[in-house]
N, C-alpha and C positions, 0 to 999 in steps of 0.2 A: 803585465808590468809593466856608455857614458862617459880624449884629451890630447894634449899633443907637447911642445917643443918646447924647450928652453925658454924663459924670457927675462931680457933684463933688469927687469922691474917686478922681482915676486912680492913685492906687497903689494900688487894693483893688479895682478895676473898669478892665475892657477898655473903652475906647469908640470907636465906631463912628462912622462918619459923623455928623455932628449935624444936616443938614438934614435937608426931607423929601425934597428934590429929588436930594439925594446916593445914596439906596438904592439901589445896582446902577447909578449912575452920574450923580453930583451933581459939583459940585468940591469941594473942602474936603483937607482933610490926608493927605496920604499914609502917612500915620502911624498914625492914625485905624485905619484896617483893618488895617493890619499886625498891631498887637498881638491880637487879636480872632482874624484869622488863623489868627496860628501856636499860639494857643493852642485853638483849631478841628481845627486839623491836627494834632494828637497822634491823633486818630482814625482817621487813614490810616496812622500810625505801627503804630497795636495793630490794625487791620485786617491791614495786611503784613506787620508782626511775628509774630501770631498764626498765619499760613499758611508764614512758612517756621521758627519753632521745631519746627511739627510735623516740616514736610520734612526739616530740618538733623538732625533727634533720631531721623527716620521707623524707620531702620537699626536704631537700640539698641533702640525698641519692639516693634521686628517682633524682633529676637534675644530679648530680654528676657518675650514675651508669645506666642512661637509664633505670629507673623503671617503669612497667607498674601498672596498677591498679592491673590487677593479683599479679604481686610481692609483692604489700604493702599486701595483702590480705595472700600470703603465709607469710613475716614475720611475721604477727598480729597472725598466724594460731601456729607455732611452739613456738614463746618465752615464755616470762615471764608471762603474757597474756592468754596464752591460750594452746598447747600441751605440749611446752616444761615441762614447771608446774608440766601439768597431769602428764608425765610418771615422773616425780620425784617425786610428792609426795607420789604415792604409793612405790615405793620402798623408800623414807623416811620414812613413816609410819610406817613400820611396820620393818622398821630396829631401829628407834627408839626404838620398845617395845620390841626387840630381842637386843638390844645392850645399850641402853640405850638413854636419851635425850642426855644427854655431848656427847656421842659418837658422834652423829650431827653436833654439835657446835664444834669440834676437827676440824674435816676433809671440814665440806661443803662448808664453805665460800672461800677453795683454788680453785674449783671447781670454782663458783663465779667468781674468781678475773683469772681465766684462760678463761674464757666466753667473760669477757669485756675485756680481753686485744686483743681477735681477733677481736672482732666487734673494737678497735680503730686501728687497723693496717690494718683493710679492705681494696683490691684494688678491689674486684669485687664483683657479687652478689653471688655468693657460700660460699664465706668466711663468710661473713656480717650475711648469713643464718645460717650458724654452729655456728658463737659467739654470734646471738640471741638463739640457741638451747640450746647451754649448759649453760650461764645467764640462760636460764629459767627452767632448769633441777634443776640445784642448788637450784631454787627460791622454787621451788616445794618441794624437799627433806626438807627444812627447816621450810616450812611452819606449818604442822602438828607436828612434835617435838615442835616450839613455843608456837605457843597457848595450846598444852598441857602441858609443862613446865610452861606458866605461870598461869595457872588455879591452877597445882597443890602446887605452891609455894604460890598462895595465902591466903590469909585471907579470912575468911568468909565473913567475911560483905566489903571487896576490891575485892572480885573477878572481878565483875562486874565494875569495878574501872578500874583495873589494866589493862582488855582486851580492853576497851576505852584507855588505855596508849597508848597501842598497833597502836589501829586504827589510833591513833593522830598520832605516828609515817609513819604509812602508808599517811597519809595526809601530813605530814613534807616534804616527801619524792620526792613528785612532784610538790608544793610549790618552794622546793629549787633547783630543779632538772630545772624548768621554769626558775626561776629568773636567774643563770646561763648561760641558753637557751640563755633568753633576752642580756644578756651584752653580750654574745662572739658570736652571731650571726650576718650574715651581718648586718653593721650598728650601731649595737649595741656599748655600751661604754667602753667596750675592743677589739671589733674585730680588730683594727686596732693596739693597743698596745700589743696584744699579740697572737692572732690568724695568723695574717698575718703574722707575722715574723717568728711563730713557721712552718707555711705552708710554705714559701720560701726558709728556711732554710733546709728546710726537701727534696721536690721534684722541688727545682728551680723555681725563679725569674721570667720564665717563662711560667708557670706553665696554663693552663686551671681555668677560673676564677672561674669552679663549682669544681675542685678539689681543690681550697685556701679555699672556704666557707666553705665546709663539713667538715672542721679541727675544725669548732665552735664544732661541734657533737663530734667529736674525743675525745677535752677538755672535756665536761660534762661528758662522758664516764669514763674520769681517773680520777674524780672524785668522779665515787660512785667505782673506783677500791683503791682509800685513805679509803674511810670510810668502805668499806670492808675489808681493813687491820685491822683498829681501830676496828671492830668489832668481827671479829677472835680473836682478843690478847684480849680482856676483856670477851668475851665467852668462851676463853679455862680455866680463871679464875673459873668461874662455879660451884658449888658443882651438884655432880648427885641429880635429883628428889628422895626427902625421898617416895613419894607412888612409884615409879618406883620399891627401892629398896627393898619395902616391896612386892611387888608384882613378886619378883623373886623367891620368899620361894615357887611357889604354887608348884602344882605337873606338870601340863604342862603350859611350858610359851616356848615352841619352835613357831617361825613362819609360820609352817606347823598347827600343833594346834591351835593356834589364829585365824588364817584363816579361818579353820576348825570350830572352835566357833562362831567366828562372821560370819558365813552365815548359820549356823544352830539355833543359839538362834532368837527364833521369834520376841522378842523384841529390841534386835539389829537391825535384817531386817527394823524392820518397824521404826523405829529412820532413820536407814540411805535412807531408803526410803523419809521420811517426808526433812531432814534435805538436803537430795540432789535435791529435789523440790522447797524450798523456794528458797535455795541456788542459782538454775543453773536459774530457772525462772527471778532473779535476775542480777546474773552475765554476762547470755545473753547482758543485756542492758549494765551494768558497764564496759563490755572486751571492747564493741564498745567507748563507751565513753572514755575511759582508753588511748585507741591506736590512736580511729580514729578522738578525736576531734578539737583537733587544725588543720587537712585537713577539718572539716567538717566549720567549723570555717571561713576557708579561700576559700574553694568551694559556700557552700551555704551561706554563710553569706558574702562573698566576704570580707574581710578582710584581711590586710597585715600578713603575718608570725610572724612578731616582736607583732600586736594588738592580731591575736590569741592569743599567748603564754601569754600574760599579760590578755588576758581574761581568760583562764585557769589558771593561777596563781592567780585570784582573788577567783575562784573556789575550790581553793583549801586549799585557806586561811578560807575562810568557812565553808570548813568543819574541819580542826582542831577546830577553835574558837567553832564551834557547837558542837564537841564532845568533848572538853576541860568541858564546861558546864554539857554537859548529863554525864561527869564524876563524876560530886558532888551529883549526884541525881539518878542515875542507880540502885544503891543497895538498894536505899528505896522507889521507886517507880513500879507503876505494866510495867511489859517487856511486855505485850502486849499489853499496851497503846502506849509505845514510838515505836512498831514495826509497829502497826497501822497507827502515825502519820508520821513514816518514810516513808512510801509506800506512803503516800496521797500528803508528800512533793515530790515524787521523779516522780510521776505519770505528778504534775502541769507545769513544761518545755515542756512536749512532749505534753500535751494538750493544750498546748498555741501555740504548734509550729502548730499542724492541724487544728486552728481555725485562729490566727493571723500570722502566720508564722517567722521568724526569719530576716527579711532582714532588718529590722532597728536598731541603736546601743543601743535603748531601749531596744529592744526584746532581742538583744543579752544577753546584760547588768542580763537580767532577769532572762534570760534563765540559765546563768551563776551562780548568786547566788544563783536561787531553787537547782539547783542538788549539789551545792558546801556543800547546808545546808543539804540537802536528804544525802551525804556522812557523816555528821557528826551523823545521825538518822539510819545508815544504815541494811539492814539487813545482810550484813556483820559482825557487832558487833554483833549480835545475833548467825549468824553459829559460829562464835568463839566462843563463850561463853557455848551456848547450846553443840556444837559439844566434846567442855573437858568435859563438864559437864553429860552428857547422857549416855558414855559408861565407863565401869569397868576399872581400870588400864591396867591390863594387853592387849586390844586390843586399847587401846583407842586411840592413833595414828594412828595405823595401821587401824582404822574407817575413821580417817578424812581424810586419806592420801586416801583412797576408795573414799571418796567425794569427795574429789580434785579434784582426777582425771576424774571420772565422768561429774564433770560441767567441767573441763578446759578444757576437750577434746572436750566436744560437743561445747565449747568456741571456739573452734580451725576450727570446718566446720561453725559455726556462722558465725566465721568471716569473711569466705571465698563465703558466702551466701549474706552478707550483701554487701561489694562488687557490687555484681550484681545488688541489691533492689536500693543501693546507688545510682549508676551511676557513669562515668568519673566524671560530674561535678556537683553531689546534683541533678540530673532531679528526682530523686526516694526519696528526703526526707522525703516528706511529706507520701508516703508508710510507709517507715522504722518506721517515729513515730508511727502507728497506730501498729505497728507491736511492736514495743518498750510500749505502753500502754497496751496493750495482756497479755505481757509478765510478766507486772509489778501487774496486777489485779490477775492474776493467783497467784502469789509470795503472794502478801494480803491475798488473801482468803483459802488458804492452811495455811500461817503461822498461820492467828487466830484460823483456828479450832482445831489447834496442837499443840499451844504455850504451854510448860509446865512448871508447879510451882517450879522450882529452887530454887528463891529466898529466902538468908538468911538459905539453909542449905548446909553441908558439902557435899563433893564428897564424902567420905567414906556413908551418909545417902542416900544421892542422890542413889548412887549403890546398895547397900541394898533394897530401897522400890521397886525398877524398877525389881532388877535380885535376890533377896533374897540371904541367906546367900551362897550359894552352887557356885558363879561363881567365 
């Protein structure tokens, strides 16, 4: 997969916490971080956004550009997804903690909005692969500066709050990113009011009937490239992180040193060890699903393009609704209960798919809800949460953006692996699930025996008992 200080002027500025003692867990307004937040969380919007326009559009590109299954397999491999990500987030990371979180929020989202404007001007597969590259380069850089930004603007008792805002966003994100899909796709209840015209207009009346279609994809594309605007201009808004800026006073805070720290401190190691474990154990399954499910949808499940996208749209209304809820209760309840039941929900689709299989619109139906609700439970909200929370100011982007990359890269040969398990047409699904069950029992049994007691205290305490006074 985010604030800081008082400012005179709150209609032209977010503000954060205003003590010092508030950063990641002071008392003062619950308010406070809210706005800061959700204007944060637009970033998990065009992360998630960004990974299923491709997926929801995958279909018309591959008709439209002669895609083979290798090709969907290298787009899934570089974007938002899966490499692209990785090589951004570590250079995000740890330019964050060298420059600051705003510095982030200044620059990234132009990046961003230069990514999807190639992927909607695509005529062939070179291009279409460079505008998913730098979309997910962008994705990456911003990721690790958010979720630390919002930990550290939090309230103590909203931490846990505010990084569910977050997730909810992420869920928003391709939610609205489908619905979209659905009307301007063939058939759908604008393609003909607005699609076709803009496609005739554009390359002629005459035109190849798979290059009219794939203009549905082009529209959703300029879509998350508006809210990428909007997101820019209320980010540059910002105050820098008050721990950030207390964490410039130290004696070394270059990115050479940091680095340096965090692969020498044992207790970082083994954080980032644990936390890129659950993590990638995890996100294995979630890249696939992310990218490849609405083809899985319409291969193995045999359903139309327009029924996928409205079954993943239902999925993903479930999980906001589901972690709208674990919003109200996160902070006062134990995190390794709900990590638990998140893995046991997310495991139950893929163990119905190798026992009943999915070819009927029940099963779909089912299949759809468990992982919609599995996303709102997910261990995603925990690497967020745990990942601000675990390491000292001074590295602490520059940790996650190391995770990041880690799981989004080996996200990136996953995907190019599954591919082959998969098959042209699902002959390999029932593999993949067992292989998707593996993956997710592993993820369980590592998080519980690592889960750590966060809850209800400050990041300044948190960092103290872990790394004592001296980091």
């Amino acid at each position: 997969m985010n604030n800081k200080s008082t400012s005179p002027t709150p209609q032209t500025h977010f503000t954060p916490l205003p003590t010092r003692e508030g950063q990641g867990g002071g008392s003062g307004s619950a308010g406070s971080s809210l706005k800061s937040t959700l204007a944060v969380s637009l970033n998990n919007y065009l992360d998630a956004g960004a990974i299923v326009a491709g997926a929801s559009g995958i279909t018309l590109w591959q008709n439209y550009l002669g895609l083979s299954e290798m090709h969907l397999g290298w787009l899934n491999a570089i974007s938002a997804n899966a490499l692209g990500a990785a090589i951004g987030a570590i250079i995000g990371g740890f330019l964050a903690d060298k420059f600051g979180r705003k510095f982030i929020f200044t620059y990234n989202l132009l990046v961003y909005m230069v990514g999807v404007l190639i992927v909607m001007l695509s005529v062939n597969f070179p291009m279409l692969l460079c505008g998913f590259l730098i979309t997910g380069i962008s994705v990456g850089i911003g990721v690790p500066a958010s979720w630390t930004y919002i930990s550290e603007s939090s309230e103590v008792h909203n931490r846990g709050r505010n990084i569910c805002i977050s997730q909810m966003s992420w869920g928003f994100g391709p939610m609205i990113i489908l619905l979209f899909g659905m009307l301007f796709a063939p058939g759908g209840y604008l393609y003909s009011s607005i699609v076709e015209p803009i496609a005739h207009a554009v390359i002629g009346s005459g035109a190849a009937i798979e290059a009219v279609e794939v203009f549905s994809s082009r529209v959703v594309f300029f879509t998350l490239f508006v809210v990428a605007f909007i997101a820019w201009t209320l980010q540059r808004q910002l105050e820098e992180s008050a721990e950030f800026e207390a964490s410039k006073g130290s004696a070394k805070s270059g990115i050479t040193d940091n680095i340096k720290l965090l692969f020498t401190n044992k207790i970082a190691v083994r954080t980032v060890v644990y936390l890129a474990a659950i993590y990638l154990t995890w996100n294995l399954v979630a890249s696939v699903m992310g990218f490849f499910l609405p083809h899985i949808y319409e291969t193995a499940g045999g359903v139309t393009n327009e029924q996928a996208n409205w079954l993943s749209c239902v999925l993903w209304f479930c999980t906001v609704a589901t972690t709208a809820i674990l919003s109200q209760f996160i902070d006062r309840i134990s995190h390794k209960f709900v990590y638990v039941l998140g893995l046991l929900v997310a495991i139950a689709p893929w163990a119905m798919v190798v026992t009943t299989g999915i070819g009927s619109t029940a099963s779909l139906w089912a299949f759809a809800i468990l992982w919609g609700i599995e996303g709102g439970l997910s261990v995603q909200i925990f690497y967020a949460l745990w990942g601000s929370e675990l390491f000292p100011a001074k590295f602490r982007a520059g940790a996650q953006g190391l995770m990041f990359f880690i799981v989004r890269g080996l996200s990136a040969a996953w995907g190019l692996i599954f591919t082959y398990i998969y098959g042209e047409n699902g002959e390999g699904f029932t593999l993949a699930a067992y292989c998707m069950i593996a993956l997710l029992v592993i993820s369980l049994v590592v998080g519980v025996l690592g889960a750590p007691d966060t809850r209800g205290k400050s990041l300044a305490q948190i960092t103290k008992e872990r790394y004592g006074e001296e980091i």
